[in-house]
N, C-alpha and C positions, 0 to 999 in steps of 0.2 A: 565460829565467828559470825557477827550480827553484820548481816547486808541489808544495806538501805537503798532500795530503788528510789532514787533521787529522779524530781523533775525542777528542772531550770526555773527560778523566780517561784518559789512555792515555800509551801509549807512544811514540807521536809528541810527544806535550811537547817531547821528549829531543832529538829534530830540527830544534823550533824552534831549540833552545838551539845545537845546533851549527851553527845555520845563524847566529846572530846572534854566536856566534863568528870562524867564519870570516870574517864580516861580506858572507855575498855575498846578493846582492838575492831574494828568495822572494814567491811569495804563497801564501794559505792560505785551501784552500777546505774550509771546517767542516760538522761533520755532528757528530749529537748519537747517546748511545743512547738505546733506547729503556729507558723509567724502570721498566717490571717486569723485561723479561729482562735487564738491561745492555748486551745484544748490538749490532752495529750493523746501520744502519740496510740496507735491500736496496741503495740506492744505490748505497754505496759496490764491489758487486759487479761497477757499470758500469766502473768504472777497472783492478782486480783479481780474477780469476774467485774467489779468495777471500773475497773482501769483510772485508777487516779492513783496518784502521791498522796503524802507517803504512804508507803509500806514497805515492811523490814521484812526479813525472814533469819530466824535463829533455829535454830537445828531443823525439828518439826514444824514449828509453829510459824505460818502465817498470819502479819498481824497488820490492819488498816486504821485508820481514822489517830490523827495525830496526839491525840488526847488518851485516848486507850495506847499508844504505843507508848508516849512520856510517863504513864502509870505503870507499865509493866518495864518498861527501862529501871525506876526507881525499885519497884519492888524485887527485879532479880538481879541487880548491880549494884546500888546504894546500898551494899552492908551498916553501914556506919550512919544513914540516915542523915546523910550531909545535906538532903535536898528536899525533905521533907520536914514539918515544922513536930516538936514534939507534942506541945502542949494542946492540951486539947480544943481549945477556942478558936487557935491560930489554926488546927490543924481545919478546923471548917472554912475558915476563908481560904486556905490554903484549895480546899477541894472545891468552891467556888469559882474563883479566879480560874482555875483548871478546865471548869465545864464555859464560864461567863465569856471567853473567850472565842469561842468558837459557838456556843451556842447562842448568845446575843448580838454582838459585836462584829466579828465577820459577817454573818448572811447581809449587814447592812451594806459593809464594803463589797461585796460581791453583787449585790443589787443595784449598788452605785456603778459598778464597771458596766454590769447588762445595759442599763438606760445611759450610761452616757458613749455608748455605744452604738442605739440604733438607729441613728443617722449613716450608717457606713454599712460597707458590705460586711455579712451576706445579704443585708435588705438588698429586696430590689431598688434599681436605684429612681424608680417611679413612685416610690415611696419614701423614700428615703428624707426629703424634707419633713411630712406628716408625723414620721416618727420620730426623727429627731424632734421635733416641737415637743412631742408624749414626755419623751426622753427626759428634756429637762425639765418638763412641768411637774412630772413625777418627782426629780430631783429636789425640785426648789420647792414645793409644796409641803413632800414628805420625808424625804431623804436627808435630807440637808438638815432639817429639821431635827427629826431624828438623833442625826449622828452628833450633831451640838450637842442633843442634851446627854448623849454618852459621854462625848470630848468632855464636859464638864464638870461630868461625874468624877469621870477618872484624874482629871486636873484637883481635884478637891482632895479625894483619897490621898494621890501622889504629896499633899501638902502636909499630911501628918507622919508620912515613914517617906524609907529611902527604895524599899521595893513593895513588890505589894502585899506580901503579906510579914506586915510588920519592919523590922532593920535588917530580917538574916534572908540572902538571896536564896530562894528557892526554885524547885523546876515549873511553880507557877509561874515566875518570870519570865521563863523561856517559850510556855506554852502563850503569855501575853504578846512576848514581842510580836510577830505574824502581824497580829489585825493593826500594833501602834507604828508599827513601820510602812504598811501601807497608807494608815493614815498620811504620816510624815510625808510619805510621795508623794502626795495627790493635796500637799499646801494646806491638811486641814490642822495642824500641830501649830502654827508657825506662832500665833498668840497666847503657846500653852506652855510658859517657860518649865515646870515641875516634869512635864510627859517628856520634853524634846531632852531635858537634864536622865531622865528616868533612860533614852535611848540612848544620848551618850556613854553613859556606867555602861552599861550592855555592850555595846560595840567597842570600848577598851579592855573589854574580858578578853586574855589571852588565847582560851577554847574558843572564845566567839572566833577570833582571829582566824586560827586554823582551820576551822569547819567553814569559815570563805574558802579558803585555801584549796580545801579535799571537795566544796562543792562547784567551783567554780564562779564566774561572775555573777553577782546578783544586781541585778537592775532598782531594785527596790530602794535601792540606795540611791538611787541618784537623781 
């Protein structure tokens, strides 16, 4: 059975979801951050010398980084190729979308969390004005920036199909959701009617459903 060491508000969610896709049997052993740094807990360092989410383990195999896990979910569960595109064109955006995810698009969000952050503790709080000033000058200079011109990439794409790669849902979709869902939290979706329609589909999937269920609350949502 495939265990997925789940962390609270992360990127494992994503795993529930294609686990309860595929529909193959999991358990899910949870771990929280902690509530000033968000960071996770040392635990999880026992299972992967990194200590982050996700990571699964199926029999032998130890497996990290959410992209390499959604690749190897498909390749030794999706007999039938249900979540994978055949053709070969589709199948390159398909492996796009898969990497574009997490290797463009997140670090932006995750750099927008660092700077609009250090205004507060752990800054010292003798600093803490100065930085904050950084915080958002880097935000609103570069960041912000930035991330509009992604927001409007993917608002543009979203306007010629119903997922991303192409009409037929694939496990691209799920490795997308993460970075368009933080988006959506953080009010930058809200004039992006095709992205926020693209999250709706997604969050009325019945597996989406359940993988709330077996992950517990997710803040991301709200």
């Amino acid at each position: 059975m495939v265990i997925v060491h789940h962390l609270n508000n992360s990127r494992s969610q994503r795993i529930l979801w294609f686990l309860e896709e595929l529909g193959v049997p999991y358990q899910v052993q949870r771990y929280q951050r902690d509530p000033q740094t968000l960071l996770a807990p040392p635990e999880l360092k026992k299972i992967h010398p990194l200590g982050k989410s996700p990571v699964i383990v199926d029999g032998d195999l130890t497996l990290a980084e959410s992209g390499a896990i959604i690749e190897y979910l498909q390749e030794a569960y999706d007999a039938q190729g249900l979540f994978i595109p055949t053709d070969h064109h589709a199948r390159q955006q398909y492996r796009y979308w898969l990497h574009y995810a997490e290797g463009s698009l997140m670090p932006l969000q995750v750099m927008k969390l660092v700077f609009s952050r250090l205004g507060q503790s752990p800054v010292p709080w003798l600093l803490r004005p100065l930085a904050g000033a950084i915080g958002k000058g880097v935000q609103r200079e570069y960041l912000d920036k930035q991330i509009a011109t992604h927001r409007d990439y993917l608002e543009q794409h979203l306007s010629k199909s119903t997922w991303f790669v192409g009409n037929e849902f694939s496990a691209a979709d799920i490795q997308m959701s993460f970075p368009l869902e933080a988006m959506a939290a953080r009010g930058s979706l809200d004039n992006c009617p095709k992205l926020r329609g693209y999250l709706q589909r997604i969050h009325t999937r019945p597996a989406y459903q359940r993988a709330l269920e077996q992950g517990g609350p997710y803040e991301l949502l709200s």
